[in-house]
C-alpha positions as CSV (number, residue, x, y, z in Angstrom):
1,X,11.0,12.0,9.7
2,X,12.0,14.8,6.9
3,X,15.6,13.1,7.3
4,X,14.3,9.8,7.2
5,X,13.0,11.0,4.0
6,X,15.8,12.7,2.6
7,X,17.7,9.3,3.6
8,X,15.9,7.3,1.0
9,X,16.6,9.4,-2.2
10,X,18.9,6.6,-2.9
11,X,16.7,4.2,-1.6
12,X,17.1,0.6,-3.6
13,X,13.5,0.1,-4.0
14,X,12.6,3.4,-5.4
15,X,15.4,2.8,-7.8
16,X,13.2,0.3,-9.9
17,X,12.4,1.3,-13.6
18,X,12.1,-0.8,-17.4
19,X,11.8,0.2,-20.9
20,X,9.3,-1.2,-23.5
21,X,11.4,-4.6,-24.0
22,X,11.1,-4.8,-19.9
23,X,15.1,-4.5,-19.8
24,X,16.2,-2.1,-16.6
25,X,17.0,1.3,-17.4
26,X,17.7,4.4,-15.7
27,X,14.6,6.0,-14.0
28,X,15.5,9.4,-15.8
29,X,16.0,8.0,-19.2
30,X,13.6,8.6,-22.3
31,X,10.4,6.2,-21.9
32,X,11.5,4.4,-18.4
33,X,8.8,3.5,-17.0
34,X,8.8,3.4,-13.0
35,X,6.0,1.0,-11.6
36,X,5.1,-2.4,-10.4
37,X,4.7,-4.5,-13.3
38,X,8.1,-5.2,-14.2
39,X,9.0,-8.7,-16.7
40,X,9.4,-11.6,-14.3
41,X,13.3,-11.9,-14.8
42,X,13.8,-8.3,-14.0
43,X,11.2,-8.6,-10.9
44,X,13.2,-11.8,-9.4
45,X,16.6,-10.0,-10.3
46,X,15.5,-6.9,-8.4
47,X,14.2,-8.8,-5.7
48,X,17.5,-10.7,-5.7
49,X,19.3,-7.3,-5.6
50,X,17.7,-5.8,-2.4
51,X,17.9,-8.9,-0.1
52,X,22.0,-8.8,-1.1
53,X,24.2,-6.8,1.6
54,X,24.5,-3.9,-0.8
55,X,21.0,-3.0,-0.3
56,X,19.4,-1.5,3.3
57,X,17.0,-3.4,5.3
58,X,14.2,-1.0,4.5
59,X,14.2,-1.4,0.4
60,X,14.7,-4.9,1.2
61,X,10.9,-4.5,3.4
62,X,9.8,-2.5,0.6
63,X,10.5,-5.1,-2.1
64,X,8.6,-7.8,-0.1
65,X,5.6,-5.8,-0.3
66,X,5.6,-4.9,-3.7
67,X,5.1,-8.0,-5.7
68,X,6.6,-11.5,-6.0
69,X,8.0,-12.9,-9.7
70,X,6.2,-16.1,-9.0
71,X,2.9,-14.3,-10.1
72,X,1.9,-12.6,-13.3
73,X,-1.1,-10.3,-14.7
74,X,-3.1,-11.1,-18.2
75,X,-0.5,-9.5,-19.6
76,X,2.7,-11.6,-18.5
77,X,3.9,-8.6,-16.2
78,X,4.1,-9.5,-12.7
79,X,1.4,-8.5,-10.8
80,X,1.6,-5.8,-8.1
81,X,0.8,-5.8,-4.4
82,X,-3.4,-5.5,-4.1
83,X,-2.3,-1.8,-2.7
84,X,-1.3,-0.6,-5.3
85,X,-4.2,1.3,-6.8
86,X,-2.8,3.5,-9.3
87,X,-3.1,2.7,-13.1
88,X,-2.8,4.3,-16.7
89,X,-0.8,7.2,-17.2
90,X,-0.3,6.9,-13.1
91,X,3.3,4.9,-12.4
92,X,3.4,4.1,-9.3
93,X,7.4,4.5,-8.4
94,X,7.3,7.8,-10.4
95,X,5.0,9.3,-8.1
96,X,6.4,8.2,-4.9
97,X,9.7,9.4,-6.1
98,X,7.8,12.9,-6.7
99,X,6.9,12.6,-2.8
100,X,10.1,11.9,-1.4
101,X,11.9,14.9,-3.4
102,X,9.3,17.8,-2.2
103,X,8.5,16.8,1.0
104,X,8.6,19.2,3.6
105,X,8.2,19.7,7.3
106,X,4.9,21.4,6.4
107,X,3.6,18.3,4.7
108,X,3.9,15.8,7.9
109,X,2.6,18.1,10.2
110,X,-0.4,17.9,8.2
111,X,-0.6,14.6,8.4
112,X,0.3,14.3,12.1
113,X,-1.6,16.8,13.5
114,X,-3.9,17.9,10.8
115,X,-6.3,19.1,10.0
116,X,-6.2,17.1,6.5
117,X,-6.8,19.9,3.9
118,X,-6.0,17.9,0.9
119,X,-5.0,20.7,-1.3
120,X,-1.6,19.7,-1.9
121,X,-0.4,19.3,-5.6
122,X,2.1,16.6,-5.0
123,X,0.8,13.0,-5.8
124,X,-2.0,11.0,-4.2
125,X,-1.6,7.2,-4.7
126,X,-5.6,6.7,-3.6
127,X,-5.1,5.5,0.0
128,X,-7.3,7.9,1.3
129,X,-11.3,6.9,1.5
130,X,-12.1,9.9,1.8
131,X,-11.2,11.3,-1.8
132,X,-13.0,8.5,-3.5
133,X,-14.8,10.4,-6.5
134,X,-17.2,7.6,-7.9
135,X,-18.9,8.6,-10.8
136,X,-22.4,6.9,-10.2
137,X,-22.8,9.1,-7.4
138,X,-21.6,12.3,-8.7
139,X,-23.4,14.5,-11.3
140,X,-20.8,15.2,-13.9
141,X,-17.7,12.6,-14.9
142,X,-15.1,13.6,-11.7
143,X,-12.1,12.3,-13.8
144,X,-11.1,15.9,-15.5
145,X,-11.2,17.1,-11.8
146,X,-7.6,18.2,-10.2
147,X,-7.3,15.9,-6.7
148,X,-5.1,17.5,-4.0
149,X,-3.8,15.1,-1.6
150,X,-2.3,14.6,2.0
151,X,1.4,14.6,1.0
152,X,2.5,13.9,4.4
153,X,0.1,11.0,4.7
154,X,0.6,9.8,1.7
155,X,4.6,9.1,2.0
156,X,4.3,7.7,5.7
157,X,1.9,5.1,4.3
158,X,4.5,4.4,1.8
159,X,7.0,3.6,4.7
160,X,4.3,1.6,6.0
161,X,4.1,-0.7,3.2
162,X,7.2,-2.9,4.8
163,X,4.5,-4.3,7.1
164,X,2.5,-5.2,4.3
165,X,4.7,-8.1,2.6
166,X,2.9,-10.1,-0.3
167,X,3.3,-13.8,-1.0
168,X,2.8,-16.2,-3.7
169,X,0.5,-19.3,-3.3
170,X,-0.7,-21.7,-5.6
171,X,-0.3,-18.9,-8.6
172,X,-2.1,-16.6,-6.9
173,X,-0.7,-13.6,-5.1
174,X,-1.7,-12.6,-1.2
175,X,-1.5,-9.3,0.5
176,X,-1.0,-8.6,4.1
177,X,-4.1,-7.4,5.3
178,X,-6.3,-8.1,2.0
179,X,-8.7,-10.8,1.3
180,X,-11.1,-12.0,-1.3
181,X,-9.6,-11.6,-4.9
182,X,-8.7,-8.2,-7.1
183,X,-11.7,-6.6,-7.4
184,X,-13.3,-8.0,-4.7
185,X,-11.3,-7.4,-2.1
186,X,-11.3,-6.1,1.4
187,X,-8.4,-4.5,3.6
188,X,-8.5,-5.2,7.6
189,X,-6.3,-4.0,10.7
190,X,-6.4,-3.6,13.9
191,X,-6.0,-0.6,16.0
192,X,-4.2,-0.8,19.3
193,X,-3.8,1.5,22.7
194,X,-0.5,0.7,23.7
195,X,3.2,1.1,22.8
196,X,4.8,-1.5,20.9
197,X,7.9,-1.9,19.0
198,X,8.0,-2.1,15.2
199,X,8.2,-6.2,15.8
200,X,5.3,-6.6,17.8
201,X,3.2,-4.0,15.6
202,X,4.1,-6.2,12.5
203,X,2.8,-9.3,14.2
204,X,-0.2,-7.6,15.0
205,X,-0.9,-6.4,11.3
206,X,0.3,-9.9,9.5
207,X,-1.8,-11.3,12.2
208,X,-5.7,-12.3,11.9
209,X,-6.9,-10.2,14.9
210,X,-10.6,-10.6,13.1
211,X,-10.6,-14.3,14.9
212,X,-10.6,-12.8,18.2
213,X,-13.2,-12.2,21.2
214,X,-12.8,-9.2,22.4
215,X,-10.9,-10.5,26.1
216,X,-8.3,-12.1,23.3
217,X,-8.5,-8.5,21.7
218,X,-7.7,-6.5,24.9
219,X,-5.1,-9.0,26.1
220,X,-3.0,-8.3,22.7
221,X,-3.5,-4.6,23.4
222,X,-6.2,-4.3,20.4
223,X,-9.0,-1.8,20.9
224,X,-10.6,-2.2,17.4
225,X,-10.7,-3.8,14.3
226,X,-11.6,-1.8,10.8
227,X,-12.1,-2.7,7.4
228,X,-12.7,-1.0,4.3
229,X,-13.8,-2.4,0.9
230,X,-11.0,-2.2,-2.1
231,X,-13.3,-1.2,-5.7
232,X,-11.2,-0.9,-8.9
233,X,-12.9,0.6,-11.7
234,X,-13.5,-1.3,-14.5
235,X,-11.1,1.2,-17.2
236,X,-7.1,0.8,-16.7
237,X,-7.8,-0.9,-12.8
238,X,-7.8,2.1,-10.7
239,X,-8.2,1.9,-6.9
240,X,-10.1,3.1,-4.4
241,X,-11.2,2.8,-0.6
242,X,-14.3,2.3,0.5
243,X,-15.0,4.8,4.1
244,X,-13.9,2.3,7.2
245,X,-16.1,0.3,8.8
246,X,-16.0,-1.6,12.3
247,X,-15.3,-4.9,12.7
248,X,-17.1,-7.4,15.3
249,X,-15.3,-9.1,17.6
250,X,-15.9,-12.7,17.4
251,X,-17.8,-14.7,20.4
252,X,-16.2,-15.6,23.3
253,X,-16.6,-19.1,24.8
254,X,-19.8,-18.2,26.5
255,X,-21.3,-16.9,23.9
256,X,-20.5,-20.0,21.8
257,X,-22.0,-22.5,24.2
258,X,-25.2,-20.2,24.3
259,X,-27.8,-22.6,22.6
């Protein structure tokens, strides 16, 4: 996996980064800024650009699941995948970038095997529930307070991403996984017990295993079903998890007919 890694430093997908006029520019240069909110022309160009045969099948995945050009934010930009929680001074791009050059063996073991410390200086991009620091239930403003994160984690769920593709529908856009709207939103998957290939665990995430008794459950391999709450605060949009939660299984035929 630290090859796999080191494999995408000239990943497509990463590559993406504008200047104030939202014209491309160089992701080093002075005032590029790397994120998700790109102009529309420059978000259907890129998008055009990684599903060419110059770009690999991955940043193409990766693209799919970071926004569509068909859909715009109150301020004209195109609007971002309903993962992406980061906001303000955070740019999204610039700190997965920071993830993928500093990664090290130590970092996925972590997140492998654990046990999750979350000390690590390199960037968090909020996927984690469990480092939610909500100010109405904390004594003092938690904002001035230095987060570590779970590097490994955090870079694997990046990967992970490609099985989240977004889509455009009647001006609004959809996440994988996500329902209800931006800051009202929940995040569900499913948790299975058996092998499957990458294929047959997309189907099972873009799926809507919530629908499900639990016999339909178990013949799909599904053990369980989670969801957590998405909350963005109300300054600059930033993103949070709420802790996972189970979901119910929904009645079988018996159950139905019971009066």
């Amino acid at each position: 996996m630290l090859e796999d890694a080191a494999g995408e430093l000239g990943a497509h997908a990463l590559a993406l980064a504008y200047d104030e006029q939202g014209e491309r520019a160089a992701p080093d240069s002075e005032g590029a800024t790397c994120d998700l909110k790109p102009s529309p022309a420059l978000a259907r160009a890129f998008l055009q650009e990684l599903a060419s045969a110059t770009a690999d099948r991955r940043s193409a995945d990766l693209g799919a699941a970071f926004f569509s050009e068909l859909v715009q934010d109150n301020n004209d930009n195109t609007k971002p995948t309903a993962l992406h929680f980061t906001a303000g001074q955070q740019k999204f791009l610039e700190m997965v970038r920071e993830l993928r050059e500093n990664l090290q063996r130590g970092h996925l073991e972590e997140a492998l095997f654990g046990p999750w410390r979350s000390v690590d200086p390199l960037p968090s991009l909020s996927w984690d529930s469990t480092m939610a620091r909500q100010y109405a239930l904390r004594a003092v403003d938690p904002s001035s307070e230095k987060r570590g994160s779970v590097a490994g984690a955090n870079w694997l769920a990046v990967i992970g991403l490609t099985f989240f593709p977004v889509a455009a529908r009647r001006g609004r856009l959809f996440t994988t996984g996500v329902k209800g709207g931006w800051k009202d939103s929940t995040f569900r998957w499913p948790v299975w017990s058996v092998p499957c290939t990458r294929r047959e665990a997309a189907s099972l995430l873009r799926g809507d295993a919530t629908s499900l008794a639990a016999h339909e459950r178990a013949a799909l391999g599904v053990s369980q079903v989670f969801e957590c709450a998405i909350a963005r605060s109300d300054q600059g949009g930033y993103g949070t998890f709420s802790p996972a939660a189970v979901v119910k299984a929904a009645p079988g035929p018996r159950e139905r007919r019971r009066p």
